[in-house]
N, C-alpha and C positions, 0 to 999 in steps of 0.2 A: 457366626457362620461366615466363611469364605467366600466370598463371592468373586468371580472369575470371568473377568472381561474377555469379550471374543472378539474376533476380527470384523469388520465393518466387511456385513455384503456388497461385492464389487457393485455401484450404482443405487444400492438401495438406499433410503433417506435415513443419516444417523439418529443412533439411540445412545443413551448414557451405557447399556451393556455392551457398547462395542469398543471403546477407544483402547481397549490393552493388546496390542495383540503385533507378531514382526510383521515390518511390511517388505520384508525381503521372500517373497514367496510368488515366483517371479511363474506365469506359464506361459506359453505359445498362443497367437491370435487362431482361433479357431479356422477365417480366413486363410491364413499362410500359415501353419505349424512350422516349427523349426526343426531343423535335419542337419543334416552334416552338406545335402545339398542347396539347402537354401535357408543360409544364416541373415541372420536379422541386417545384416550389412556386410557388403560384397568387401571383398579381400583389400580393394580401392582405395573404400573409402574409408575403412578400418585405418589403411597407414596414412591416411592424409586429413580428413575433418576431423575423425572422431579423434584419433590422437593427439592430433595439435590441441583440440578443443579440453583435452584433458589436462594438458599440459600448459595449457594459455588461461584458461580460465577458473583461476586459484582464490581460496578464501581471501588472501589480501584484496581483490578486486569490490569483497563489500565489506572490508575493513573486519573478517572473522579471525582470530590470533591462530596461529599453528599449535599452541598449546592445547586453547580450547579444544581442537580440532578431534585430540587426544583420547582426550579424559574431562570434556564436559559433561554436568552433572543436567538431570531432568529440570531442578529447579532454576538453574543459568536458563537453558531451553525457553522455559516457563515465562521467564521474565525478559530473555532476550526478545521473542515472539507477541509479549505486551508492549514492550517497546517501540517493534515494530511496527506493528497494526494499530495501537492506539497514539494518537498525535493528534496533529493539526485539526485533524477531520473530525473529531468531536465536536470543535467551537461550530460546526455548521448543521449541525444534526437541529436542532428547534427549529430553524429554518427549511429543513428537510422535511419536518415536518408540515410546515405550515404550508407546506407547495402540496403536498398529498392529504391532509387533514390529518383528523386522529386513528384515520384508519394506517395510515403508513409505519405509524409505531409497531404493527406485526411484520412489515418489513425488514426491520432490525432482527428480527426474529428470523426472518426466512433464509435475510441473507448471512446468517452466522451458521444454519442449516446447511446451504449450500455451499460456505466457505469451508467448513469445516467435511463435509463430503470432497471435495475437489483440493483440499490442502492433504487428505490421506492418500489417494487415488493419484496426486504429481507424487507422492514418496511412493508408493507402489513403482509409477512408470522408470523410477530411476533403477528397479532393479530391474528389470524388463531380459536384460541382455545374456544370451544363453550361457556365455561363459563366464560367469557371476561375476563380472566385474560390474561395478557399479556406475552408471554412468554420472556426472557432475553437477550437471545446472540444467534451467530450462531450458536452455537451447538444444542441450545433447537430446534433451526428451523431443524436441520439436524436430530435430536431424534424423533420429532415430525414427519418427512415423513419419515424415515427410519429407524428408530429405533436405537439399540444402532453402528450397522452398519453404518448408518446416522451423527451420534456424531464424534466415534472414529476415523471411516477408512474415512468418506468421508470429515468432517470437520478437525477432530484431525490433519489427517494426515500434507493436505496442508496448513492448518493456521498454523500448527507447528512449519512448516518447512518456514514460513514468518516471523514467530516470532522470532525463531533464524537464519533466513536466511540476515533478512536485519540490525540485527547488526550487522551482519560481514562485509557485505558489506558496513554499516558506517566507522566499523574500517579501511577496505581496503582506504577508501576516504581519512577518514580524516586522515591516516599515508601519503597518497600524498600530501595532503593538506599543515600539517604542515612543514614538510621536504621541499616545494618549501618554504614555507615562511621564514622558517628560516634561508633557503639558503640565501633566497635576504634579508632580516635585516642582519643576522650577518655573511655571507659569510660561513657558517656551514652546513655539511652536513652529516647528520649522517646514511642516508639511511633511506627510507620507510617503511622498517622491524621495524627498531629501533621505530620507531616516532608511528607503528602501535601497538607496546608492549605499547607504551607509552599511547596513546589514550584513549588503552582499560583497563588500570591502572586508568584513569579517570573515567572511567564510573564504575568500579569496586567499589569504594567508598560507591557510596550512593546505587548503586544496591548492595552489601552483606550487607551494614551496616541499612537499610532502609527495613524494613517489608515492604511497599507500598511507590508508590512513586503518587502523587496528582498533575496531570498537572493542571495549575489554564489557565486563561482564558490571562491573563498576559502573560504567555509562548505561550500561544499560539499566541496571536497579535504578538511577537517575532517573532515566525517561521516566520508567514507570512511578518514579516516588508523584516526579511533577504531575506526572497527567493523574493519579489520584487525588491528590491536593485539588488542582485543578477543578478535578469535578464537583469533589466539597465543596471549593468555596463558588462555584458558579449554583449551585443548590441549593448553599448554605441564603447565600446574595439575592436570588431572584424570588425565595417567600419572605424574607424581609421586608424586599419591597414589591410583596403585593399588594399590602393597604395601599401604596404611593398611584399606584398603576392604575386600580379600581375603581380608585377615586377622583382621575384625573381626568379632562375634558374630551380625552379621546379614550376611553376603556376600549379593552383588547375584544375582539371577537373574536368565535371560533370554527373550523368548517370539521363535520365529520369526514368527508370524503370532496377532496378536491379532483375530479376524473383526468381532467389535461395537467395537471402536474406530479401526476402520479409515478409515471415513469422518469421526470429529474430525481425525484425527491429517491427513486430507487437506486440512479447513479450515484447519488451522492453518499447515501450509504454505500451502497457497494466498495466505496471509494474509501469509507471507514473501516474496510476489512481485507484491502490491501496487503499485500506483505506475501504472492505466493511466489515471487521471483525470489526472494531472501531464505525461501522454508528450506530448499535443496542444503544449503548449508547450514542453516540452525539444525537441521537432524543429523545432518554429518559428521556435526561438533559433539555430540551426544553419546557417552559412553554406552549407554545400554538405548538402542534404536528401538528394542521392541516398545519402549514405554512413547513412543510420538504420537501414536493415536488418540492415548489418555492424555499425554502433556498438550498437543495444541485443542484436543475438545476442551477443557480447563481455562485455557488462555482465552479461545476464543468467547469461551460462558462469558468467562469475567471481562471483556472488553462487551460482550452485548447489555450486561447488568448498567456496567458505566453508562454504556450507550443510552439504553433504554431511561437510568436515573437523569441526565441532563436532559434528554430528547423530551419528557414529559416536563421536567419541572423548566423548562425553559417555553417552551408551548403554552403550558398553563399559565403561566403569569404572564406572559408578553402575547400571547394571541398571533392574530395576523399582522401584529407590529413587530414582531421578534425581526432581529438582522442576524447577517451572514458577517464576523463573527458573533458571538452572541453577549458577548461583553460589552458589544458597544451600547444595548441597553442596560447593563446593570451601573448600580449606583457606584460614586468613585469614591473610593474609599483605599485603606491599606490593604487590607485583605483581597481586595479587587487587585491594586498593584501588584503586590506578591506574587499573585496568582499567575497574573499579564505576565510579568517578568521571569518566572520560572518557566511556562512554556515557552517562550520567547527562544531563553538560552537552550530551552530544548532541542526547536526547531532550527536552531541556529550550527548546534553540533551533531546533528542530522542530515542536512543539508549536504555537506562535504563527502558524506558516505554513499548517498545515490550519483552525485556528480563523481567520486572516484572509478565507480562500479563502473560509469560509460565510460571515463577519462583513459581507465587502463586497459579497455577493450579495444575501444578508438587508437589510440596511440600503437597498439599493435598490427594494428590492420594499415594504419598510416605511416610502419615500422619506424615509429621514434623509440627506437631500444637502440641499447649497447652493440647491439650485433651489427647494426650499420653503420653507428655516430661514437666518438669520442662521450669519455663521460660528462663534459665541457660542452658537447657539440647535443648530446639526450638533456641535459639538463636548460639549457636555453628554448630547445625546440619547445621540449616539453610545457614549461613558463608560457611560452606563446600562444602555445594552444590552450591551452587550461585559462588562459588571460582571457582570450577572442571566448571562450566557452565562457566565463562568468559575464560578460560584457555581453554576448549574445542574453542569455539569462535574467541581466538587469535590465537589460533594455525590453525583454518581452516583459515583466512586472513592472515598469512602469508605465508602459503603454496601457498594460490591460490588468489596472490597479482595483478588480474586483474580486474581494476572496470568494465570494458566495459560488457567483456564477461560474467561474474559472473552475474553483473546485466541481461541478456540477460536472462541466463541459469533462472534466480531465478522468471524472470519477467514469461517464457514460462511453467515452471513447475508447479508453486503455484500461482500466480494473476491471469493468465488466467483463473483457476479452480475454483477460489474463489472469481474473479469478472464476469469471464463471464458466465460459466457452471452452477455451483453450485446455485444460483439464482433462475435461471431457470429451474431445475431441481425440487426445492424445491418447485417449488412456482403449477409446474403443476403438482406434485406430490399431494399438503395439496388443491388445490383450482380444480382442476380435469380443461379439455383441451376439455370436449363436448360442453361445453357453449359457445367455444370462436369463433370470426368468422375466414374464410379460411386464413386472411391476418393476426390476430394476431398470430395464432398459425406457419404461415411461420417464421414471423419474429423472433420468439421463436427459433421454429430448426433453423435458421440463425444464430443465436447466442451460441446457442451450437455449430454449426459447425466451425463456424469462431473460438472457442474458444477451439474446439477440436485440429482443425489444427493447429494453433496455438501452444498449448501445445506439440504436438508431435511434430511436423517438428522442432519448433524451438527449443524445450529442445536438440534434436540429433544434429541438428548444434551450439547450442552455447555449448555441452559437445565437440565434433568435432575443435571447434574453442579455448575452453580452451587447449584440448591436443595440438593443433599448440602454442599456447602463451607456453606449458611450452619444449616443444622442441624447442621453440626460444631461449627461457631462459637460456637453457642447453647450445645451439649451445655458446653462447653470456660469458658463462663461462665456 
């Protein structure tokens, strides 16, 4: 028998029968209906934001190829959108845990709920525009309900601050990362600091020397190969050594429900399920758009399955002793290295792609293009900025060389807003909240609120929890 996926009710909490269905199915805010006398955007702003903005803000900016753009397949989709959303932010999930106890493990749950509701409803708001053109990226969606308010302050601010938020917090990783590995091949230790100059010396290359950087579809199967490996052998690693753990002079304890770390422990997932600044053009690359509902509920399943497998088997054997990464308790071994080292280079050819995304948005607002400078005269400018931007960047990770907390802090200030709130705001802002029924529009301010508390609680305790990491540090020196 056939079975036939339907559209996701606007607001309501997804179901597996809804992810097949176009999301070009654009109507009028019940609010302001659309007419010929009052279109979505006055004649103004039509020749000047919106246009530019479609014109300035191109797949090269997060490195998507114009071929894909084409005639991308659901399966590229599938695994470009694994690549994106799962990364770094797994190594902190048992620690995520351990701030919330064993009840936070249904948070992984909820916020794949939620993410996966508010990653169909931003592809909804891009078709929004009565003259079927489709609008670009999130900012158009935030120009669109709130004008250049919408763009600068409500988008600008926190996609910004993601963009150059989570290469630092790559740098922060992968300077741990390297520095254990190197430890264990050649007995060398050159410190965390060093390994994290050294990192972002990498990524600096082809991010100054590289106008655009073009993620193909190849890096992206990468990502995803690593981050499954990855989970294996951090599952495979951590019941091996559970006998070691059980039996050692500090055995793990465990809390079901920790109440004050309940809301970090939600940023930091939240922060695992990142990626709705990038979805405008992973669906845009997509030959057949009606299949995005089904392709990112799929993606997102299979990043909470990860989630959920590391988050418990890392919990269960390391307890209230688990760390932020979570490697750093597991036993050292090859399989351990492999693993380190595959995400490493993960996070390392990642890195360049969020810093591109600000780099070539900034440079045009600060017109270092052709249209003002010699190509001699763009290319130098350009270097210098991109230069002062990885130097700014390395100097924030090694100042505040904590992945745990950082990730907490970054998850609660800017993912929450830009996966939970922000969505949701936009969407019952451009499609109006009279049409919808009592239980859609609940679960809408549900989602706001969760994503409100969220942001606030947790942003004060994981800023709270950075100043204790660096009065340890001081104490420790």
């Amino acid at each position: 028998m056939e079975v036939t996926l339907e559209s996701l009710t606007p607001g309501s909490p997804p179901s597996i029968e809804e992810f097949n269905h176009p999301v070009a199915s654009p109507r009028p805010s019940s609010d302001h209906p659309a007419s010929e006398d009052q279109p979505l955007l006055s004649d103004e702003d039509r020749t000047t934001d919106t246009e530019s903005s479609f014109e300035t803000e191109t797949y090269d900016s997060l490195g998507v190829e114009e071929e894909a753009v084409v005639s991308g397949s659901s399966w590229a989709a599938y695994v470009n959108i694994i690549c994106v959303v799962a990364g770094s932010g797994i190594l902190g999930l048992p620690y995520a845990i351990k701030l919330g106890g064993w009840i936070a493990l249904s948070l992984i749950v909820l916020s794949m709920l939620i993410s996966l509701h508010t990653s169909v409803i931003l592809i909804k708001c891009l078709y929004y525009n009565r003259n079927g053109k489709r609008l670009n990226s999130y900012g158009d969606i935030g120009f669109a309900a709130f004008g250049n308010f919408g763009r600068y302050f409500l988008v600008g601010v926190f996609n910004n601050s993601l963009l150059i938020g989570v290469p630092i917090l790559f740098f922060i990783l992968s300077g741990q990362s390297l520095d254990n590995i190197v430890e264990q091949i050649c007995d060398i230790r050159l410190g965390v600091r060093i390994w994290t100059v050294i990192s972002a010396s990498i990524v600096a290359f082809p991010f100054v020397f590289m106008k655009t950087l073009k993620e193909t579809v190849i890096l992206g199967v990468f990502g995803a190969a690593t981050t499954f490996f990855t989970v294996i052998a951090i599952v495979v690693l951590s019941f091996v050594d559970l006998s070691n753990v059980v039996n050692s002079p500090n055995p793990p304890s465990h809390s079901l429900w920790a109440f004050t770390g309940f809301p970090v422990a939600l940023a930091s997932i939240s922060f695992s399920f990142g990626g709705n600044n990038v979805f405008p053009h992973i669906e845009e690359s997509m030959k057949n758009k009606k299949n995005w509902n089904l392709v990112v509920g799929l993606a997102l399943a299979t990043c909470a399955a990860m989630y959920a497998l590391i988050a418990f088997a890392g919990y269960y054997v390391y307890g209230d002793n688990v760390m932020s990464p979570i490697y750093l308790n597991l036993p050292k071994g090859l399989v351990l290295t492999i693993a380190t080292l595959f995400m490493t280079v993960h996070v390392l050819t990642t890195a360049p792609i969020y810093l591109t995304s600000f780099a070539v948005e900034a440079e045009k607002y600060l017109k270092i293009t052709r249209e003002f400078y010699s190509p001699l005269g763009e290319l130098a400018l350009r270097a210098l900025f991109r230069t002062s931007l990885i130097a700014l960047c390395t100097g924030i990770a090694v100042i505040v060389p904590f992945f745990g907390d950082f990730m907490s802090f970054l998850g609660a200030l800017s993912t929450c807003a830009c996966v939970f709130v922000l969505p949701v705001v936009f969407y019952l802002k451009l499609f109006g909240w009279k049409s919808m029924s009592i239980w859609s529009l609940l679960w809408n301010l549900f989602v706001v609120v969760v994503g409100v508390i969220a942001c606030v609680i947790g942003s004060t305790d994981a800023i709270l929890a950075l100043v204790r990491d660096f009065r340890e540090m001081d104490v420790k020196h």
